[in-house]
N, C-alpha and C positions, 0 to 999 in steps of 0.2 A: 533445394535441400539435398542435400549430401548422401548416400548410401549409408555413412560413415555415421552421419548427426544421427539418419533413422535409428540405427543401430543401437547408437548411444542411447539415441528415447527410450527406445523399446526397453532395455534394459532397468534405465531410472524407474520405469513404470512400474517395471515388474517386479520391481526391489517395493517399490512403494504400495504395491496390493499385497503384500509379505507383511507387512508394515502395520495397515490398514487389519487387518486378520488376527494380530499381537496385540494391538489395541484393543480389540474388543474381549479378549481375555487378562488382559494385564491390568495390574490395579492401578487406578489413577495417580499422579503424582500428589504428596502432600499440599494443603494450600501451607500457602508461606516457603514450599521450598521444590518453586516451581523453575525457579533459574539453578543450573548445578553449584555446588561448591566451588568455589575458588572465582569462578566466573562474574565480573562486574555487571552489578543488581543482587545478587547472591541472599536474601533475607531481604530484600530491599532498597539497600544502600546502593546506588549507584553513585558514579563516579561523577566527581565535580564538572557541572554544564556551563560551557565556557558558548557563548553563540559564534557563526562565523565571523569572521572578520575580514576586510578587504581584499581579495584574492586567493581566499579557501574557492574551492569546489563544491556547489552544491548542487541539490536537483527535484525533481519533481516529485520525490519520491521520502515523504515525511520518515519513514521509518528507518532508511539510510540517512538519512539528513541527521536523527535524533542519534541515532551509534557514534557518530560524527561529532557531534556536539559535544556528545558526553567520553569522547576517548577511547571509546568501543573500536573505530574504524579510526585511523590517523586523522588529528584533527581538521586540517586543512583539506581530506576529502581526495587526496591527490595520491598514485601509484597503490592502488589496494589492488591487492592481485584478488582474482576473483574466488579461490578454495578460500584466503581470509575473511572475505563478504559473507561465504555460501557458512562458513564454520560462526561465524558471527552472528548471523542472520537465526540460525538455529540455536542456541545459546541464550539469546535475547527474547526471542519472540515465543521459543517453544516449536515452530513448524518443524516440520518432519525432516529429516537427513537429505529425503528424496528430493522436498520442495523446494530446500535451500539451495540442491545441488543443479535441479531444474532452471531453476529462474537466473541465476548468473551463469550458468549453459548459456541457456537461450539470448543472454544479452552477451555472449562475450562470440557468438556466432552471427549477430546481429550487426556486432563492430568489426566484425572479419577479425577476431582473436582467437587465440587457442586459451581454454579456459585452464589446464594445467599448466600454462607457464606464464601468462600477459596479467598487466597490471591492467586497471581503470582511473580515471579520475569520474567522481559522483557526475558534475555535467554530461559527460562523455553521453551518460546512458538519455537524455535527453533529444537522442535523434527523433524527430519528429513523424510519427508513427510507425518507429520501431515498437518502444513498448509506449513511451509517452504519447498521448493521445488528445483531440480535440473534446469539448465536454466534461471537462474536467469537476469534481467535487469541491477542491481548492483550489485549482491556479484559473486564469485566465487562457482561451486561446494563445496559442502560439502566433497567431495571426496578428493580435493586438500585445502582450507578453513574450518577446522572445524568451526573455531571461526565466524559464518554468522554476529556480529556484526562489520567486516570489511568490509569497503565500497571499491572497487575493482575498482577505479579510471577509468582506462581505458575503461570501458565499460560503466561507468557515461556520461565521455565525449563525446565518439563514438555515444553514444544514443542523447545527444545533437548536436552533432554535424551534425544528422541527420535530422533533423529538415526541412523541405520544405515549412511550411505555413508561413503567415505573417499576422499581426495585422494591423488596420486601420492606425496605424502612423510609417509601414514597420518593425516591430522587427520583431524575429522569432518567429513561433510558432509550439511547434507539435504539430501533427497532432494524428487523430486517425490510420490513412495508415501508419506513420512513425512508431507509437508502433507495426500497425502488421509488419509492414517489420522487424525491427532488434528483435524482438520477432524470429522472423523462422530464422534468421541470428544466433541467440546464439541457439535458440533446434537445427539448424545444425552442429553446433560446440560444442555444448557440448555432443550430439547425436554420433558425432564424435571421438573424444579425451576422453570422460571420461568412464574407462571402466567398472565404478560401474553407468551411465546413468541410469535414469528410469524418467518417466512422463507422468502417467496414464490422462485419460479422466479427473480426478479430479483435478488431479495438474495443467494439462494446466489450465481450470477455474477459479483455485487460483493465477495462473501466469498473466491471464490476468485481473483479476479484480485488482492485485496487479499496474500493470502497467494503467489502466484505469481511478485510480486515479491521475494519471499525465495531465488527458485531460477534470478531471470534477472538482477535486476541484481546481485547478491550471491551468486549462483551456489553459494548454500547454504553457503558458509565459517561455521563456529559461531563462531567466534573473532570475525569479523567481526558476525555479528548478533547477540551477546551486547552488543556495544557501541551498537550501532543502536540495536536493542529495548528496551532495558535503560536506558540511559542517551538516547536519541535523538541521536547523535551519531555523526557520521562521523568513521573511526580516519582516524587520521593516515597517509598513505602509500596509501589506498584509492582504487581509483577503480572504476567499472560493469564488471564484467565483459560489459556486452552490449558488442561491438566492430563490429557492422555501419554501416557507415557513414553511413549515414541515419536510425541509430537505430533501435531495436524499435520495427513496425507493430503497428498494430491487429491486422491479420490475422493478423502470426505471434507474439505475445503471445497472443492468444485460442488458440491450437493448445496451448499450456501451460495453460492456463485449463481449456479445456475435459476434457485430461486428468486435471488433480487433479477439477476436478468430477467424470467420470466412475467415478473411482476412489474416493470417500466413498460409503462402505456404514455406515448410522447399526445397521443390524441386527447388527455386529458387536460393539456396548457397549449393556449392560443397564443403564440406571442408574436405580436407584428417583425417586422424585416425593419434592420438598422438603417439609418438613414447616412448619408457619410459625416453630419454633422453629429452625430450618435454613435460614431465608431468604437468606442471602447467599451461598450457594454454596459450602456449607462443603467438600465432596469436592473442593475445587483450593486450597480458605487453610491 
């Protein structure tokens, strides 16, 4: 890392504790008019979802996939310069300035790019444990799935179907105890079975901020993320349940983060070791 990158952090961060401190006196956005004016979802409406098609770019990363689908980011997935991701990304989801500016930083230093002037294609981000990681909630190892813009069904479901909370008019909801539990349920089984496994201090963090988006913009509606996950597509009439005004910080994102992390205990799922006739992870197809 770079004198220059430190630099740059430092800064994002400090914009983002600025940010964090305006939240907590600023009144929350309206529901219903949590995406800005003019901006596609805007009351709801989002823009016609077309899925990819043969030779789009896609990736491990359902929330870019779903921009993508819906026209938010060029359909095909291909030359998004990363300020279009990071302005995207905050427009859509609600995260903060800082977050959105953060995360495509960090991946466009990752791909040896300069994030003010280089393009991406969605795959690109896909290097295997830059940000994408083994353990995954929805895809398969990279070991048995190269291609990470496959969605791995069965572990979609199993995640939803895990679900223990409920909403004021009884649907389900998860939880943030549900993501840690099947979180240590898959690093067991893939801890297990995969015998190229790896997932340092940094991946689990990537793993669970990836997953903790399931409980802050989406605020754990199953209904909702059966469609996200499933299909990568935003339902019609949805919009972020984060409502602070300045969008979810760094800071107060990582407070969710660090909880599901603290709360995966892989000691509590026994799962034996893949056999090479059992290679693709038969205990979740």
């Amino acid at each position: 890392m770079t004198l220059g990158t430190i630099l740059q952090d430092a800064a994002i961060l400090a914009q983002d504790v600025s940010l964090t401190l305006m939240n907590t006196f600023a009144s929350k956005r309206e529901v219903g008019k949590v995406i800005p004016p003019g901006h596609p979802g805007a009351g709801g409406k989002w823009p016609e979802f077309i899925s990819a098609k043969e030779g789009d770019s896609r990736c491990a990363c359902p929330a870019l996939n779903a921009m993508a689908n819906h026209g938010i980011l060029p359909r095909d997935g291909k030359n998004i310069s990363f300020k279009e991701m990071s302005r995207a990304l905050n427009a859509t989801y609600n995260y903060s300035s800082t977050f959105c500016r953060f995360v495509p930083t960090y991946a466009a230093n990752m791909l040896k790019k300069k994030y003010d002037t280089d393009t991406v294609d969605l795959a690109d981000l896909d290097l295997h444990n830059g940000i994408e990681h083994d353990a995954s909630l929805f895809r398969r190892d990279v070991h048995y799935e190269p291609d990470q813009s496959v969605i791995h069904v069965p572990y979609v479901k199993e995640l939803l179907a895990s679900a223990t909370g409920k909403d004021a008019d009884g649907s389900p909801l998860l939880t943030i105890a549900d993501v840690s539990r099947y979180s240590a349920k898959r690093r067991a089984e893939s801890r297990a079975q995969n015998p190229e496994f790896s997932l340092d201090t940094m991946h689990k963090t990537f793993g669970s901020s990836n997953s903790s988006t399931l409980v802050t913009a989406f605020g754990g509606h199953i209904k909702d993320l059966e469609i996200f996950l499933l299909e990568e597509r935003l339902p019609e009439g949805w919009e972020p349940k984060i409502r602070e005004r300045n969008g979810l910080t760094i800071l107060s994102f990582n407070k969710t983060v660090l909880t599901v992390e603290r709360g995966i205990d892989e000691s509590k799922f026994s799962v034996g070791s893949a056999t090479a006739d059992a290679k693709p992870d038969l205990s979740s197809n």
